[in-house]
C-alpha positions, 0 to 999 in steps of 0.5 A, spaced: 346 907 213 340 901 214 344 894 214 340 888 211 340 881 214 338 875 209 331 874 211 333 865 211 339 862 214 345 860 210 344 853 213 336 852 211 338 855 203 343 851 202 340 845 206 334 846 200 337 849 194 342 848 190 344 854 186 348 855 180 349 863 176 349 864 169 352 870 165 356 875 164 359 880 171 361 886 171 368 885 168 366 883 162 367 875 164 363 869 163 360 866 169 357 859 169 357 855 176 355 854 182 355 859 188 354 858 196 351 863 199 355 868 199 358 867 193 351 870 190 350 876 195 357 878 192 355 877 185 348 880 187 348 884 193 343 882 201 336 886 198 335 883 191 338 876 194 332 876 199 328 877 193 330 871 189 330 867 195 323 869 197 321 867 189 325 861 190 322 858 197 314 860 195 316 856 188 312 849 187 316 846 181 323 842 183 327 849 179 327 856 180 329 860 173 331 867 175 334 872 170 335 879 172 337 885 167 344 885 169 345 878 165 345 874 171 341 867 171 340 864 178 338 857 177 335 855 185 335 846 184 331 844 190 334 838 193 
């Protein structure tokens, strides 16, 4: 099995975003707060965190919205 590794270190995504989740897990509870790195790639999984992040970091405006089909809404606040 293929490992996937974060494509930017913990250090520089949190030293530029702030990220808060909205929505509902998979255990049917509301979930609206804000998460570290690894509380996003526990909710989310490694590839489409990167994914996420690569959208968040190439963004020009001072907030990223991305909602994803499971019921997520990760919000990326640049600091």
């Amino acid at each position: 099995m293929k490992t996937v590794s974060l494509a930017y270190s913990t250090r520089e995504i949190n030293r530029n975003f702030r990220i808060k989740v909205s929505g509902v897990d998979g255990e049917g509870n509301k979930v609206h707060k804000l998460v570290g790195v690894s509380g996003a790639i526990a909710l989310i999984g490694v590839e489409m965190f990167n994914k996420l992040l690569k959208r968040a970091f190439s963004s020009v405006e001072d907030k990223c919205v991305c909602k994803l089909r499971r019921g997520f809404k990760f919000s990326f606040y640049i600091k």
